[in-house]
VOFISE-916938 format. One line per 2 residues: number of its first residue (from 1); for each residue y, x, z of N, C-alpha, C, O, CB. Coordinates in nm, 3 decimals. Glycine has a CB too. Example, Ala and Ser with C-alpha at 12.3 -4.5 7.8 and 13.67 -1.06 7.14 Angstrom:
// residues 2
1) -0.569 1.319 0.780 -0.450 1.230 0.780 -0.330 1.320 0.780 -0.332 1.424 0.846 -0.447 1.131 0.905; -0.225 1.285 0.708 -0.106 1.367 0.714 0.003 1.290 0.787 0.114 1.341 0.804 -0.060 1.408 0.572
END
This chain:
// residues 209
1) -3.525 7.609 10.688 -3.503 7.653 10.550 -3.370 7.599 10.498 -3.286 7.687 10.478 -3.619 7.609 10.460; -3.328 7.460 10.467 -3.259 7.401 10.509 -3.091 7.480 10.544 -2.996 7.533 10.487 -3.342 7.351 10.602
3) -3.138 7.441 10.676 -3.014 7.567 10.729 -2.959 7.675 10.691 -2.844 7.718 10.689 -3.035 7.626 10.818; -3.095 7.725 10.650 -3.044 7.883 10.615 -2.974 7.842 10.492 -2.856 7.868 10.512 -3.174 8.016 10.585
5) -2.985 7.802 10.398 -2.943 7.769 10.308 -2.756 7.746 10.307 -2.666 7.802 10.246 -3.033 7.667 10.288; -2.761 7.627 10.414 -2.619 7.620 10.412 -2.563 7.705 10.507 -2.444 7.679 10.526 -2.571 7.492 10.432
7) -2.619 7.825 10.592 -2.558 7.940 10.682 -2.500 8.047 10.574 -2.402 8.120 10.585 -2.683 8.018 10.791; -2.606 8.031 10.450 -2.590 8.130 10.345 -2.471 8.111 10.230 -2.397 8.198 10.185 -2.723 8.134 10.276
9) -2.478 7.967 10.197 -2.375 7.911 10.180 -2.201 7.909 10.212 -2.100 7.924 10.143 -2.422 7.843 10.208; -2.218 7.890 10.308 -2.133 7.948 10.411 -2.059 8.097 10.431 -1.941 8.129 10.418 -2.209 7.936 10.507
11) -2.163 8.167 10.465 -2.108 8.272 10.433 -2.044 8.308 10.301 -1.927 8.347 10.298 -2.186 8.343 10.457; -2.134 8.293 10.168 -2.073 8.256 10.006 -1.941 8.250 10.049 -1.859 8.341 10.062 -2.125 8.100 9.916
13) -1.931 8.127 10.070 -1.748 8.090 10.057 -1.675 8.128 10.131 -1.561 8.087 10.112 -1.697 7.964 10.066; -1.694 8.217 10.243 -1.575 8.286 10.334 -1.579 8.397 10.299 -1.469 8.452 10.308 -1.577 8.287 10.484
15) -1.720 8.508 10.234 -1.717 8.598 10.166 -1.562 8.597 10.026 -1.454 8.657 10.032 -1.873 8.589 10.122; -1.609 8.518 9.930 -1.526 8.508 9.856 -1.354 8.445 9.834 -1.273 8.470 9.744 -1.598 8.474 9.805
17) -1.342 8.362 9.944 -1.248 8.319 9.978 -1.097 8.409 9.912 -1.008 8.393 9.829 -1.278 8.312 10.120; -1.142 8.503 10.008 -0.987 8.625 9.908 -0.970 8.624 9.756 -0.873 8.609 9.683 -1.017 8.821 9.920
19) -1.122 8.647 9.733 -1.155 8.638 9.577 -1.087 8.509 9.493 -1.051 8.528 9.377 -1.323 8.624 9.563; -1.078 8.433 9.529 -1.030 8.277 9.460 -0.868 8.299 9.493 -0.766 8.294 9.424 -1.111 8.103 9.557
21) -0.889 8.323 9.608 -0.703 8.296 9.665 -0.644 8.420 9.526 -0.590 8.401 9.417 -0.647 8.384 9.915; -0.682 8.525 9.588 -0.639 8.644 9.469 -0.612 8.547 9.313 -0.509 8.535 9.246 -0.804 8.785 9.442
23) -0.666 8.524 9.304 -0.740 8.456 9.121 -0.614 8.383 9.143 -0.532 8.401 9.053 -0.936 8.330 9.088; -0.585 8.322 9.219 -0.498 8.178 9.194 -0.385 8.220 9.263 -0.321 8.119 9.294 -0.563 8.022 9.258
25) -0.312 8.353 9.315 -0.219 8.425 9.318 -0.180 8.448 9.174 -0.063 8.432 9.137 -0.248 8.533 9.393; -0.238 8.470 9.126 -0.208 8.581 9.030 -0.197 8.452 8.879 -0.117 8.468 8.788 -0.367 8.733 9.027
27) -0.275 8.358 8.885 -0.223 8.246 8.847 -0.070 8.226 8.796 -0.047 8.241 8.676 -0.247 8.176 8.947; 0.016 8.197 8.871 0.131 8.110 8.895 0.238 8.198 8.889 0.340 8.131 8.901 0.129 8.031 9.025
29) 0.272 8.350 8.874 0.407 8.416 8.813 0.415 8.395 8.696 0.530 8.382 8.652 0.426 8.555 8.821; 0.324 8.384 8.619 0.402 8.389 8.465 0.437 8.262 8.451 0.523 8.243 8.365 0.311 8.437 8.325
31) 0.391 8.153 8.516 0.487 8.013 8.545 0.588 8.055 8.565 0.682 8.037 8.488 0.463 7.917 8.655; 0.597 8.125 8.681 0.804 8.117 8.716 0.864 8.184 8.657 0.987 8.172 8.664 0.878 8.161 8.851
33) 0.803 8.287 8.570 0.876 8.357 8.445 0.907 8.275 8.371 1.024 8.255 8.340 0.811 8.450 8.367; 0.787 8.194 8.317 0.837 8.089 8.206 0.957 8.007 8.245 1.049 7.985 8.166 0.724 7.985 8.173
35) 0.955 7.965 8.360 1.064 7.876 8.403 1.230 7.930 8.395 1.327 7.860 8.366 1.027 7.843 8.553; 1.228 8.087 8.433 1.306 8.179 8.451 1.371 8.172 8.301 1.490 8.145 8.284 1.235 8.311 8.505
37) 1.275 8.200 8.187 1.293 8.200 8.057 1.387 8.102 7.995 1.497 8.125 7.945 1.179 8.187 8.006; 1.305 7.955 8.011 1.336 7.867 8.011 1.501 7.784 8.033 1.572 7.697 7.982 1.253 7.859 8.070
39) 1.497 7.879 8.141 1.697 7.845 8.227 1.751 7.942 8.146 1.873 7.942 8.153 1.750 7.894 8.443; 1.715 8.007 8.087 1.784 8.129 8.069 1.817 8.059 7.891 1.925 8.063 7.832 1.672 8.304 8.104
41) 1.711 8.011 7.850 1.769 7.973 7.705 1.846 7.810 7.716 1.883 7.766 7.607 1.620 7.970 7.579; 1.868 7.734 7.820 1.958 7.684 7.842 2.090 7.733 7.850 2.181 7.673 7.792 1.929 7.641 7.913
43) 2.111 7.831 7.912 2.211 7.903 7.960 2.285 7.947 7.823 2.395 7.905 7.786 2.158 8.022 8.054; 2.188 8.054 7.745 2.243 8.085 7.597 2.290 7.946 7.485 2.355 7.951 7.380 2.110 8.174 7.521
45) 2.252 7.874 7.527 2.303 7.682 7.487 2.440 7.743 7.500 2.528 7.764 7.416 2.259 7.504 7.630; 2.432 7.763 7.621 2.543 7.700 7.684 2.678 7.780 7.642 2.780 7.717 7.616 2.520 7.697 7.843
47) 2.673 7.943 7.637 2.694 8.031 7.615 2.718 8.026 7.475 2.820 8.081 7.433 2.621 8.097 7.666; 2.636 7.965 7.393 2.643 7.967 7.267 2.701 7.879 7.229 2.701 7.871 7.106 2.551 7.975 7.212
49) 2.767 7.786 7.291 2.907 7.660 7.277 3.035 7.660 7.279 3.124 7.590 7.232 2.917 7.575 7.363; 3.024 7.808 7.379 3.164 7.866 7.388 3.189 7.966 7.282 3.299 7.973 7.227 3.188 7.933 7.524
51) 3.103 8.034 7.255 3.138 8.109 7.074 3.168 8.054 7.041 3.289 8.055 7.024 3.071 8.156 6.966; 3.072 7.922 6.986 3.126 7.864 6.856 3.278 7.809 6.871 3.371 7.830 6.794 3.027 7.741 6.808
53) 3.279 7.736 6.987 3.457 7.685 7.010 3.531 7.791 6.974 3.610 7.788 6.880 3.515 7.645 7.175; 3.497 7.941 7.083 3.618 8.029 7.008 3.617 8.090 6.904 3.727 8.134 6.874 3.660 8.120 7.064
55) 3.538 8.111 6.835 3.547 8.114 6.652 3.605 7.984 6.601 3.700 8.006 6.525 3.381 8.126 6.567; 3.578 7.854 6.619 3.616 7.789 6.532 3.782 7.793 6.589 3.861 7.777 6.497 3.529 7.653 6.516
57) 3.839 7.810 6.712 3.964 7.796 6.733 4.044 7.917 6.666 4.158 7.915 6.619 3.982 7.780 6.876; 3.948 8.033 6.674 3.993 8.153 6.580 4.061 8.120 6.475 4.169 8.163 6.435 3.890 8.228 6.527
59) 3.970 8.019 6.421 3.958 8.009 6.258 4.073 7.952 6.207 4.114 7.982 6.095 3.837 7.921 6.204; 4.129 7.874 6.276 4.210 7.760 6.250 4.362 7.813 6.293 4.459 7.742 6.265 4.153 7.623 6.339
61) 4.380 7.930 6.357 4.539 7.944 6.473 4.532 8.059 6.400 4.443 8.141 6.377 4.548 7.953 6.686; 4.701 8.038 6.352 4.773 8.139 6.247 4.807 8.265 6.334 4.914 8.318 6.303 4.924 8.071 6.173
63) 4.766 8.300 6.395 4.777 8.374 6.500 4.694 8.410 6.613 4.698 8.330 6.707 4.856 8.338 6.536; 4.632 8.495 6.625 4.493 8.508 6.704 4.488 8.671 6.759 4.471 8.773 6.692 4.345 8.469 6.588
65) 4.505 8.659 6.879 4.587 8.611 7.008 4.714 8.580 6.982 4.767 8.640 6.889 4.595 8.708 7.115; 4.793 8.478 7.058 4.900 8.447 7.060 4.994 8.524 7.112 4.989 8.546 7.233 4.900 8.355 7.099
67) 5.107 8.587 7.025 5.194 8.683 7.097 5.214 8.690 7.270 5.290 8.619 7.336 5.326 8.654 7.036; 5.146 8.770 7.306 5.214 8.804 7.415 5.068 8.790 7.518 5.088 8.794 7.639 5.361 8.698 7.444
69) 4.941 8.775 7.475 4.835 8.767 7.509 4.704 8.850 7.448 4.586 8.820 7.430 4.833 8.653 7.504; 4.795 8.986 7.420 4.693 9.086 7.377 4.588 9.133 7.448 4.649 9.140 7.555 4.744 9.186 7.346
71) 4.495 9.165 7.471 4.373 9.235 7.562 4.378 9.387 7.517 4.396 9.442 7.409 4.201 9.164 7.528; 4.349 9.443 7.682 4.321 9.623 7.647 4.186 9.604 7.681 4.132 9.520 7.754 4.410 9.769 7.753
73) 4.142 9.695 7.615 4.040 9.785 7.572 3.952 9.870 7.608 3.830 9.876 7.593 4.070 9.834 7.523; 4.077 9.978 7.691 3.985 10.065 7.809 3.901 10.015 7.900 3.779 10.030 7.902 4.058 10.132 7.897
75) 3.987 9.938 7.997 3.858 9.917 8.127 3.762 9.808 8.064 3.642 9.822 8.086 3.928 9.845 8.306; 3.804 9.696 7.985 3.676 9.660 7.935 3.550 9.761 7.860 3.430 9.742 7.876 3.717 9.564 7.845
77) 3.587 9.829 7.810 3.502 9.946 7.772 3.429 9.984 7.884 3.319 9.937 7.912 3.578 10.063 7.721; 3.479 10.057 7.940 3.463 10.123 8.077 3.322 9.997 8.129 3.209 10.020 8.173 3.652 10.122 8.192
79) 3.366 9.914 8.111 3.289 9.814 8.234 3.171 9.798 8.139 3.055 9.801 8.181 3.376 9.639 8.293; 3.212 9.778 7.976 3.035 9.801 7.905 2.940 9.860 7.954 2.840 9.831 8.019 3.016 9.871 7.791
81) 3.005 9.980 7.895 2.888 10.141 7.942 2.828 10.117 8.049 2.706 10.129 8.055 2.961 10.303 7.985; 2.916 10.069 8.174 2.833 10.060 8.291 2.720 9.977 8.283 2.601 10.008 8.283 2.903 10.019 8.395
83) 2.794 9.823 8.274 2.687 9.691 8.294 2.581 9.775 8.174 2.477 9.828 8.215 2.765 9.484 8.236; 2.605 9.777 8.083 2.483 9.838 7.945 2.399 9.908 8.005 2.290 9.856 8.026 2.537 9.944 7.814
85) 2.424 10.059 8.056 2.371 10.141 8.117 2.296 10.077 8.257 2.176 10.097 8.280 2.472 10.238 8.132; 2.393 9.989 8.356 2.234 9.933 8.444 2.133 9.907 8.435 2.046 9.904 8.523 2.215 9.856 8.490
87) 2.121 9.865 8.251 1.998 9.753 8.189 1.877 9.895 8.220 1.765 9.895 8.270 2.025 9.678 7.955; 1.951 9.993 8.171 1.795 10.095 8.156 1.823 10.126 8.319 1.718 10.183 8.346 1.791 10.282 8.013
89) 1.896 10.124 8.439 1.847 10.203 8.562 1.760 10.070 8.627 1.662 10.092 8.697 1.991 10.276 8.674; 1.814 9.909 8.592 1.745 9.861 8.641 1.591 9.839 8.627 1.515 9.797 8.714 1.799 9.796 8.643
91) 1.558 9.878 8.494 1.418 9.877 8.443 1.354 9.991 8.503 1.232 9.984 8.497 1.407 9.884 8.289; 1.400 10.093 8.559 1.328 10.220 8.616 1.295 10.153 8.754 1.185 10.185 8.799 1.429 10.376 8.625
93) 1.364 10.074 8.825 1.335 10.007 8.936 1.167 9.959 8.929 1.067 9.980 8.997 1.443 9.885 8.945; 1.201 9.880 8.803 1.043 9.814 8.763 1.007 9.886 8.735 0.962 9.916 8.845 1.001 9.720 8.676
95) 0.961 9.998 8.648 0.855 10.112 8.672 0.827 10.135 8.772 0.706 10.121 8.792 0.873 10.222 8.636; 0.910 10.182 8.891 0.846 10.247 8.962 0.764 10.162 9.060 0.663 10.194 9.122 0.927 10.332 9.013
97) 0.831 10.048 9.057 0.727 9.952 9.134 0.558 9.930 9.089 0.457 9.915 9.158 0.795 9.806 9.122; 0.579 9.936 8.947 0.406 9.966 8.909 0.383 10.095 8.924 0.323 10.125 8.820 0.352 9.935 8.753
99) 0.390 10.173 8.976 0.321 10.242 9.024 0.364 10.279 9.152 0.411 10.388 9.182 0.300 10.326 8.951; 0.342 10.165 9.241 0.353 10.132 9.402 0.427 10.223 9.436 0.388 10.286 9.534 0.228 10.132 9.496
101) 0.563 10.266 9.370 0.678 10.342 9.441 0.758 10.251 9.476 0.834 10.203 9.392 0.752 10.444 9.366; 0.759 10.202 9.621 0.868 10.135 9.670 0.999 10.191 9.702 1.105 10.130 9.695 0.831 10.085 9.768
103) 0.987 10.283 9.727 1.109 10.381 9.751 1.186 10.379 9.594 1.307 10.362 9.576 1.047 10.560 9.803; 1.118 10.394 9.523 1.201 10.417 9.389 1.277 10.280 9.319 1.380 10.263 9.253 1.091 10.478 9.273
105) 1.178 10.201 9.364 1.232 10.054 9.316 1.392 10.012 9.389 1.495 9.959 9.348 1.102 9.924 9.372; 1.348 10.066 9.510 1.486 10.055 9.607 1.581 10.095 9.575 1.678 10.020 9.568 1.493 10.107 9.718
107) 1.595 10.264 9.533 1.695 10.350 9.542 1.725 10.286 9.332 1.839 10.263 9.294 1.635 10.558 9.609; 1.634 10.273 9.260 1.740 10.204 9.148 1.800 10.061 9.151 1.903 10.022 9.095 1.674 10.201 9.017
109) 1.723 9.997 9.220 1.764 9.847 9.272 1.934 9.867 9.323 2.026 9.789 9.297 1.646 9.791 9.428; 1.939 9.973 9.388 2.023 9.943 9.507 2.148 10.049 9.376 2.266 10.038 9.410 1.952 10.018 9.718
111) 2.135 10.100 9.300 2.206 10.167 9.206 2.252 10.082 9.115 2.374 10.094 9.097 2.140 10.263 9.150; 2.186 9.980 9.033 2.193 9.908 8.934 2.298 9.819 9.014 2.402 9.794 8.954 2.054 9.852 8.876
113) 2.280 9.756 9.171 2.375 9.651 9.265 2.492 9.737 9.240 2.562 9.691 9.150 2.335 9.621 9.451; 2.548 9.878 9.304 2.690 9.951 9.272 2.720 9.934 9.168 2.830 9.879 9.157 2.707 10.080 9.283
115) 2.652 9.968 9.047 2.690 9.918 8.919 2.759 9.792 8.883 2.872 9.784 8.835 2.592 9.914 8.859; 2.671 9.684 8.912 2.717 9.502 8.868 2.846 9.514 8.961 2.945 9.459 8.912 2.578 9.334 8.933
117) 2.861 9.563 9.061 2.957 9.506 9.174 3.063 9.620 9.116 3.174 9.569 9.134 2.899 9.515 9.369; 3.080 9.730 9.064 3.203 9.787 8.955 3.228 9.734 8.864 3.341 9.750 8.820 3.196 9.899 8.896
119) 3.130 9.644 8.791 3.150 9.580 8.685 3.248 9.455 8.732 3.344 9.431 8.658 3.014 9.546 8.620; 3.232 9.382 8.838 3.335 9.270 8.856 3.438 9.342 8.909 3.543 9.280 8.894 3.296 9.145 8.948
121) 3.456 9.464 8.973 3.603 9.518 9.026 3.678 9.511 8.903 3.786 9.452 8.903 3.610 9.680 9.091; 3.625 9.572 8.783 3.722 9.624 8.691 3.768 9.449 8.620 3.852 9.407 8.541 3.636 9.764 8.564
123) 3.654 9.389 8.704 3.692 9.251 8.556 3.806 9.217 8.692 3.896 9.165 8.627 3.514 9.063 8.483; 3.833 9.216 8.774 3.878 9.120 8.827 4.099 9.223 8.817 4.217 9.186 8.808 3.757 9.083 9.013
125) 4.022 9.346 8.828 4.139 9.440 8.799 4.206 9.401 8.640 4.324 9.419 8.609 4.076 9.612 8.804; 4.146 9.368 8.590 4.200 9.345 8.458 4.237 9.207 8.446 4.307 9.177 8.350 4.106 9.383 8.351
127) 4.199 9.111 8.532 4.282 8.973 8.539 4.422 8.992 8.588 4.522 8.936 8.542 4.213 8.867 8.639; 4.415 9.104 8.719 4.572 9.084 8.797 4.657 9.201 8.673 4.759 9.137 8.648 4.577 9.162 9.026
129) 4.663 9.290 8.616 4.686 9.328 8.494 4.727 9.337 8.385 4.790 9.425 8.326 4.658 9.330 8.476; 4.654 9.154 8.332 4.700 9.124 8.200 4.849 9.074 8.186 4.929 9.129 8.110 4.609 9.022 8.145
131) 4.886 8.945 8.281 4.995 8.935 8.276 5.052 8.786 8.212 5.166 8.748 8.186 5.026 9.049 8.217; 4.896 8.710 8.198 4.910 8.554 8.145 4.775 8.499 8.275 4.697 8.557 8.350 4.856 8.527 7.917
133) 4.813 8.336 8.238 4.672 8.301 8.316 4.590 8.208 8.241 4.609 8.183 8.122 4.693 8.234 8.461; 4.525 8.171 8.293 4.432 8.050 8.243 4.525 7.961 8.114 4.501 7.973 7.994 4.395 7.933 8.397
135) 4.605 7.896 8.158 4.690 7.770 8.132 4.790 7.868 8.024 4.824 7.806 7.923 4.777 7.683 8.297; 4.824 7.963 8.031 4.923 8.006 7.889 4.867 7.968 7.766 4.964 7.921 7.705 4.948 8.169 7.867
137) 4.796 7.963 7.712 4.743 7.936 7.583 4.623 7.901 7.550 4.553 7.891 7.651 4.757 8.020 7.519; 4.557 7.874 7.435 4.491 7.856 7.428 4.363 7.960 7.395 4.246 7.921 7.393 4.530 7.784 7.388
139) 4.390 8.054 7.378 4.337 8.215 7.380 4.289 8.242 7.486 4.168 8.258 7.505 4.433 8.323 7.362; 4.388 8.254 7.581 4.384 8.267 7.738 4.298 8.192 7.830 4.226 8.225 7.924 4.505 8.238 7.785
141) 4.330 8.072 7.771 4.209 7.929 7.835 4.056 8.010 7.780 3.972 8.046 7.863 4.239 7.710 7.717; 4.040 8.027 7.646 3.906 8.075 7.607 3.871 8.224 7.690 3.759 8.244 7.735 3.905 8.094 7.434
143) 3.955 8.301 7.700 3.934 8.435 7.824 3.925 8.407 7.872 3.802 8.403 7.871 3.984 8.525 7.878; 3.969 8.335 8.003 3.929 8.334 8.115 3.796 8.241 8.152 3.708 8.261 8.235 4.037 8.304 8.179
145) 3.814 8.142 8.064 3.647 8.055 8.101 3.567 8.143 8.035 3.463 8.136 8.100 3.609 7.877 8.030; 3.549 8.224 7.947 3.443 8.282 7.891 3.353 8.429 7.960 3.237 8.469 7.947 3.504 8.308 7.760
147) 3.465 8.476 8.033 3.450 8.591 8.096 3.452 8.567 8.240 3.380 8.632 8.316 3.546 8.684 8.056; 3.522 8.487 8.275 3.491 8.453 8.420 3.347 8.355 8.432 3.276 8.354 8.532 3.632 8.368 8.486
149) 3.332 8.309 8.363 3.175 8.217 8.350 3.073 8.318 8.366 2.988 8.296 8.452 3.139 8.131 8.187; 3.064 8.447 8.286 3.011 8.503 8.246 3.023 8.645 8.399 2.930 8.726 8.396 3.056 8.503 8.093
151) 3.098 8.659 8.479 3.130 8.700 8.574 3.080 8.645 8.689 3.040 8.720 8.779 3.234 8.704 8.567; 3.075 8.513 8.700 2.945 8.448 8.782 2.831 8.460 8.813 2.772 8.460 8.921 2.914 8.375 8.760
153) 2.791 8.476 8.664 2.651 8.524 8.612 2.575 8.644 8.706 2.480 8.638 8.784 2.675 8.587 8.456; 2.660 8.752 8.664 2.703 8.883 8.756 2.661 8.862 8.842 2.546 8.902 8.858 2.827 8.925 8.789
155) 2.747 8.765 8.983 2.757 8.755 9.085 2.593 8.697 9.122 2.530 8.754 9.211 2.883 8.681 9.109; 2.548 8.606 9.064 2.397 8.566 9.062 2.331 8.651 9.038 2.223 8.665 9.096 2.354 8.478 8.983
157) 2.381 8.747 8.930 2.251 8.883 8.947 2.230 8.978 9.042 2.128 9.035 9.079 2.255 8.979 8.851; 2.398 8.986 9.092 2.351 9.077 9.218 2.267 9.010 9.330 2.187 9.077 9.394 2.479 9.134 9.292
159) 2.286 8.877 9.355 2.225 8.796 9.464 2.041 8.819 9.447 1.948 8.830 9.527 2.284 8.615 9.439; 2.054 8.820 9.310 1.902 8.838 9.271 1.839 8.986 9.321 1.747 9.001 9.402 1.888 8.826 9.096
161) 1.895 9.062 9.270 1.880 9.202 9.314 1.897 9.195 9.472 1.783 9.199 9.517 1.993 9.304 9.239; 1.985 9.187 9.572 2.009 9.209 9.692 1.890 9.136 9.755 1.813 9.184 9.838 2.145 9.168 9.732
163) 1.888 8.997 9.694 1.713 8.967 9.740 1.613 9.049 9.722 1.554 9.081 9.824 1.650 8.860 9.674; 1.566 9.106 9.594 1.484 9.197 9.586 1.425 9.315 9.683 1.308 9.337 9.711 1.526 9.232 9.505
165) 1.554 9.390 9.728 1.603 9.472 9.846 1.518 9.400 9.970 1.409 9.432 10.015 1.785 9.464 9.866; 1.590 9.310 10.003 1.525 9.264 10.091 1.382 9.255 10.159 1.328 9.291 10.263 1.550 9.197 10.068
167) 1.352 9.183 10.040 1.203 9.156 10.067 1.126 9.250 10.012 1.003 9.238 10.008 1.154 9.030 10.019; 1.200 9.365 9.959 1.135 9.521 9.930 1.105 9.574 10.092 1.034 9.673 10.110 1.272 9.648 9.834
169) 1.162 9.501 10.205 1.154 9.561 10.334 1.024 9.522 10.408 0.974 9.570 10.509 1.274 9.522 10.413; 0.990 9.436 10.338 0.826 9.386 10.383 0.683 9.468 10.371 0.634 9.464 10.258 0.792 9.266 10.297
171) 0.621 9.529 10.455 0.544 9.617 10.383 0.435 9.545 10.282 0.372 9.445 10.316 0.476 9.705 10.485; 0.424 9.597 10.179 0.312 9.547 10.103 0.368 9.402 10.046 0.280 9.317 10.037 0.172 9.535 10.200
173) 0.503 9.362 10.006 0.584 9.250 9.950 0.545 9.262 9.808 0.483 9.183 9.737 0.749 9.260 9.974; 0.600 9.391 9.777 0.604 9.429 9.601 0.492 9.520 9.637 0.458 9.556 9.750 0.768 9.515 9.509
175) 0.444 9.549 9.531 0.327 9.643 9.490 0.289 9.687 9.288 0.351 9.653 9.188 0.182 9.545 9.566; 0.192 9.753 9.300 0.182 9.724 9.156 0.107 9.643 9.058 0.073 9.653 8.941 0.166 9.809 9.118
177) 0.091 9.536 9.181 -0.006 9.425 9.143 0.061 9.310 9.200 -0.009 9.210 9.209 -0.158 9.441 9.199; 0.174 9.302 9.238 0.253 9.189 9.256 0.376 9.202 9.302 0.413 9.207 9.420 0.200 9.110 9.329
179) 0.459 9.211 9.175 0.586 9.237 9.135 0.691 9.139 9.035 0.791 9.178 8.973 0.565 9.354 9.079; 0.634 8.999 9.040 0.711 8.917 8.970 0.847 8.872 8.996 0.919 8.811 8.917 0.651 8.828 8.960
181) 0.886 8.920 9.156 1.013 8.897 9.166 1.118 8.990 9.150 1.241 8.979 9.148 1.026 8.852 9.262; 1.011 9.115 9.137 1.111 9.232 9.028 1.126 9.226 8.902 1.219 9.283 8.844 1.070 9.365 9.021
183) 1.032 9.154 8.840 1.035 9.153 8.701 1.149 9.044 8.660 1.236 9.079 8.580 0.886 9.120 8.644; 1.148 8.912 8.713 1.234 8.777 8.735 1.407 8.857 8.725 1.492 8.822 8.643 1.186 8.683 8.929
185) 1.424 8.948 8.812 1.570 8.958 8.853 1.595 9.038 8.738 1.696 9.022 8.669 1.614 9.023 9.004; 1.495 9.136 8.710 1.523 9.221 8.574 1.598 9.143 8.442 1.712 9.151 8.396 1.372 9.275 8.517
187) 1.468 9.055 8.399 1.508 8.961 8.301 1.601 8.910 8.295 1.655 8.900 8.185 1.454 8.883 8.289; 1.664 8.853 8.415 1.798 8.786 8.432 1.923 8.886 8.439 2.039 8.849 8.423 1.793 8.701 8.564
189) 1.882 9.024 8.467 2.004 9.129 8.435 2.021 9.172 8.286 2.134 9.178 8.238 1.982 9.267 8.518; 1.908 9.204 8.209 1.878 9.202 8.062 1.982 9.086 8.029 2.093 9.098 7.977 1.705 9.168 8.018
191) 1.932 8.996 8.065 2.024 8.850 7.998 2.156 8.833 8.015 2.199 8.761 7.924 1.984 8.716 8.054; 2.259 8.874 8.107 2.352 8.879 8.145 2.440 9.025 8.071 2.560 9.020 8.048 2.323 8.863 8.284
193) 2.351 9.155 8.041 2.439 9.216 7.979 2.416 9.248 7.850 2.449 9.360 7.811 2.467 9.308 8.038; 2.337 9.129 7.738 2.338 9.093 7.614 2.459 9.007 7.617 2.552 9.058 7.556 2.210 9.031 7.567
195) 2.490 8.875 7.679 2.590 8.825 7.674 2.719 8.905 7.688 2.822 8.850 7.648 2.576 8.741 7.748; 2.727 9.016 7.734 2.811 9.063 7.762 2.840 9.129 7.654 2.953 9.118 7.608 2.802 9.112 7.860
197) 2.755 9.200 7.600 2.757 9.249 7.444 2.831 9.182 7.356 2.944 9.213 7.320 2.632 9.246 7.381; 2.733 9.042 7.304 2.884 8.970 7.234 2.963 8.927 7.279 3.042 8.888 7.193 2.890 8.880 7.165
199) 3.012 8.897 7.424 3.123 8.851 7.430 3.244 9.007 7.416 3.363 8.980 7.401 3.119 8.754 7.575; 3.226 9.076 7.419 3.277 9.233 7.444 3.320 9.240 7.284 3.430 9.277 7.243 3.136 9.373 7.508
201) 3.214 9.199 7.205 3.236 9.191 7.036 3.344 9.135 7.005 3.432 9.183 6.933 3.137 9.113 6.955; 3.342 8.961 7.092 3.458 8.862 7.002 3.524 8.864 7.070 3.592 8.771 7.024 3.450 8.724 6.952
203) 3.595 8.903 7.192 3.675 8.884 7.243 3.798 9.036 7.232 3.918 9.029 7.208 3.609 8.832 7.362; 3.714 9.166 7.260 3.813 9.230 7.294 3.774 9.357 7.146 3.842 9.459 7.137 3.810 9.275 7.481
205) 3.668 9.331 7.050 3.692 9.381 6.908 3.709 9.365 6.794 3.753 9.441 6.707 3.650 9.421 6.883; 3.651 9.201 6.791 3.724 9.123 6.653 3.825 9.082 6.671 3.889 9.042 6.573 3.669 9.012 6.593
207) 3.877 9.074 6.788 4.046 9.052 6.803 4.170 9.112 6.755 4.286 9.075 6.740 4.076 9.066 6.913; 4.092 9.239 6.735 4.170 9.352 6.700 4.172 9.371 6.516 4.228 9.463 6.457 4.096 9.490 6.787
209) 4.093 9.254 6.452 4.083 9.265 6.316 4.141 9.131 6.265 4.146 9.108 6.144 3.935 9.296 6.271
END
């Protein structure tokens, strides 16, 4: 009697076994979201230190940009629309992953990557371009750390995405029941072309006022 008891037992817990593991899968993403979150409002700290410096240096210099350190307009434009416009192809990625279209997650994944990676051609086209560097001024010092910082960023998002890809090659990796590392890279592309927003504001349209 005895026995049976713990044969029955037994079975119980290898029966359910998936059942718990599942439970305690499903546990621990919105941890690494939070964590994700978390870096991410460090980051806007951080981000948000360099505004304030270049407003307050704005504020103070009889002259803002310093002759001979004007910014154009076009290809930064140009490079908005794009990075802006990835925000909604990369989110179709995540749709389609809830509803276990891996194929679709791929083919916008891998659209939104051409995108970020035009977005640093044109930034990097518009450094050889301008015609000052880092060290000319103090304008210039705030362009280039602000936008090249922020161009990094970029470069981390595509890494994020190209991972994604990747381990999109696994069968049954992503699904529509476990997709936090699509959701993770999303968030962090969202975040990267809000910053981009205001920096696009103070740098290359209140400049112009």
């Amino acid at each position: 009697m005895q026995g049976s008891t713990v044969s029955t037992d037994a079975n119980y817990t290898e029966a359910n076994a998936p059942v718990v593991e599942a439970a305690h899968h499903e546990e621990h993403p919105d941890l690494r979201v939070w964590g994700l979150l978390t870096f991410l409002a460090s980051e806007s700290l951080m981000f948000g230190g360099f505004f304030a410096a270049y407003l307050f240096l704005r504020g103070i210099a009889t002259q803002w940009p310093p002759e001979g350190t004007e910014v154009e307009l076009l290809v930064p434009a140009i490079n908005t629309v794009i990075l802006v416009s990835s925000s909604f192809v990369i989110h179709l990625g995540d749709s389609a992953i809830k509803k276990d279209d891996v194929a679709g997650l791929r083919k916008w994944y891998i659209l939104t990557a051409i995108m970020g990676t035009i977005f640093l051609a044109g930034q990097i086209y518009e450094y050889k371009t301008l015609g000052y560097g880092l060290a000319s001024n103090i304008f210039a010092n705030c362009f280039y750390l602000m936008t090249g910082f922020h161009g990094l960023h970029v470069f981390v998002g595509l890494l994020l995405i190209l991972g994604v890809l990747w381990r999109s090659r696994r069968p049954n990796h992503y699904s529509a029941t476990k997709h936090t590392g699509v959701e993770m890279a999303e968030i962090y592309w969202h975040f990267v072309d809000i910053i981009w927003i205001v920096l696009f504001s103070l740098i290359y349209i209140l400049t112009r006022f």
